[in-house]
C-alpha positions, -999 to +999 in steps of 0.1 A: -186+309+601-172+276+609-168+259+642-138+242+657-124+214+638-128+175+651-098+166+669-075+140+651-076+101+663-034+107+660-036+141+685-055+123+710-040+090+711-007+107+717-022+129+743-030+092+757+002+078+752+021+110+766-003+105+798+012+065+803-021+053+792-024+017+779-013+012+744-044+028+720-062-007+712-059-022+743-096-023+758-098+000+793-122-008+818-140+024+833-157+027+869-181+048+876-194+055+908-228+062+911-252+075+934-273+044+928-243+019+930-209+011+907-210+010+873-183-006+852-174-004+807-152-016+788-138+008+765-130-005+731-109+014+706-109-015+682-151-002+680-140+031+675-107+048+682-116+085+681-146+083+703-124+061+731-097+077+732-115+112+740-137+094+762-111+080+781-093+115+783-121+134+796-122+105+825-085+106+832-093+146+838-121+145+861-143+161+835-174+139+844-166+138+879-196+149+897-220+146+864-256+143+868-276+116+843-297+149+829-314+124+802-331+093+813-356+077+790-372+042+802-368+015+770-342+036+756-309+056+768-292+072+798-272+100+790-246+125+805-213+145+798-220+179+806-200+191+836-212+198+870-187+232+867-203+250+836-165+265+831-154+232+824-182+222+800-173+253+782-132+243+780-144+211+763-185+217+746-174+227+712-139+208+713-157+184+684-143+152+670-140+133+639-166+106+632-156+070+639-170+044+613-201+021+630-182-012+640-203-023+668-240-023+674-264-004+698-269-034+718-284-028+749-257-017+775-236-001+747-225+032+751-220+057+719-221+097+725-246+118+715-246+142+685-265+169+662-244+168+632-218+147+618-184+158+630-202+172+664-191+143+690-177+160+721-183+152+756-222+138+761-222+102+759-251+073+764-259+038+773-286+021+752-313+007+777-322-014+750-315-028+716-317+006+699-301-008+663-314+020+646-290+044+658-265+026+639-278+043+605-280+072+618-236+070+626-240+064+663-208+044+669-206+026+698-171+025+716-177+006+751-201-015+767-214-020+803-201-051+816-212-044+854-236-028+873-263-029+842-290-033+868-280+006+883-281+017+850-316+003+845-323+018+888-311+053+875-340+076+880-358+081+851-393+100+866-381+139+847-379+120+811-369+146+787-378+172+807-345+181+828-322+187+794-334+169+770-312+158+742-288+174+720-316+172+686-348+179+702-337+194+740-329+223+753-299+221+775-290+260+779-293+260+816-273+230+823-242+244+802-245+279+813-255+272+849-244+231+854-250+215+887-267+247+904-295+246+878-303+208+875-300+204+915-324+232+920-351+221+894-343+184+892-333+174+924-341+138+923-316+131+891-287+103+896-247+115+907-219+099+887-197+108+917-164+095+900-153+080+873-118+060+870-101+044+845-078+012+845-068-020+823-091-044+821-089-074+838-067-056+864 
């Protein structure tokens, strides 16, 4: 049985562009606010247009409103995108996308999203800690890049490891899509908030 099929980079840029978003490869600055402090990337479709778009879409929804970083792995990654609400993980966890081609590097303070299989992209995305150039091999595109705030990434608590969710290859994240914030507050209380996150042009 086959799975959904990866969303076009056409369908979601005019989802975009229906929306009054910037024009599709003008670089977005996105704010997140943090339980540890602010947070700001600069979204680059030029890197890759599928990924950023989508990304910037879940954002303009809310989706990762309210988030918790469930993966945080000193000298390598923080990672999040699966929804405090487990009924909205569930709208968007198999909504997949299309791969983008690796432009950019994974620098440290690069963000990419996390992935099992090609054509599996969806909603969890990560920021490299450090320079983690092997991902790019492995089709990890990155689409954005921390240009603020990369000491509150590096302050993001980091004391559960892979324990509370693990990744998407060698974690188990049932709970946290099935049960969301109720299960990771419960048995991971000390994890980071992304409390909000907003979008607009940068340099505005």
């Amino acid at each position: 049985m086959t799975g959904p099929r990866p969303a076009s980079a056409g369908a979601l840029v005019s989802l975009l562009l229906a929306a009054g978003c910037a024009a599709p490869d003008e670089t977005r600055l996105v704010r997140l606010e943090t339980s540890k402090g602010a947070i700001a990337i600069a979204v680059h479709p030029a890197w890759a247009p599928i990924g950023a778009a989508r990304f910037l879409e879940l954002v303009e929804s809310g989706y990762y409103d309210d988030a918790r970083f469930h993966r945080v792995v000193p000298g390598f990654i923080v990672q999040w995108g699966l929804a405090g609400d487990p009924a909205l993980t569930a709208a968007w966890h198999e909504r997949f996308l299309a791969d983008d081609p690796v432009v950019a590097s994974n620098t440290r303070g690069r963000v990419a999203y996390a992935f099992t299989e090609p054509g599996t992209r969806s909603t969890q995305v990560f920021i490299s800690l450090a320079d983690n150039v092997r991902l790019d091999s492995a089709g990890f595109a990155p689409f954005g890049e921390v240009v603020e705030g990369m000491e509150v990434v590096d302050a993001l608590y980091s004391g559960y490891g892979e324990t509370s969710g693990g990744g998407l290859r060698r974690g188990d994240q049932r709970r946290i899509v099935e049960e969301g914030n109720a299960y990771l507050d419960g048995a991971f209380p000390r994890l980071d908030r992304l409390i909000a996150a907003r979008a607009d042009r940068a340099g505005s």
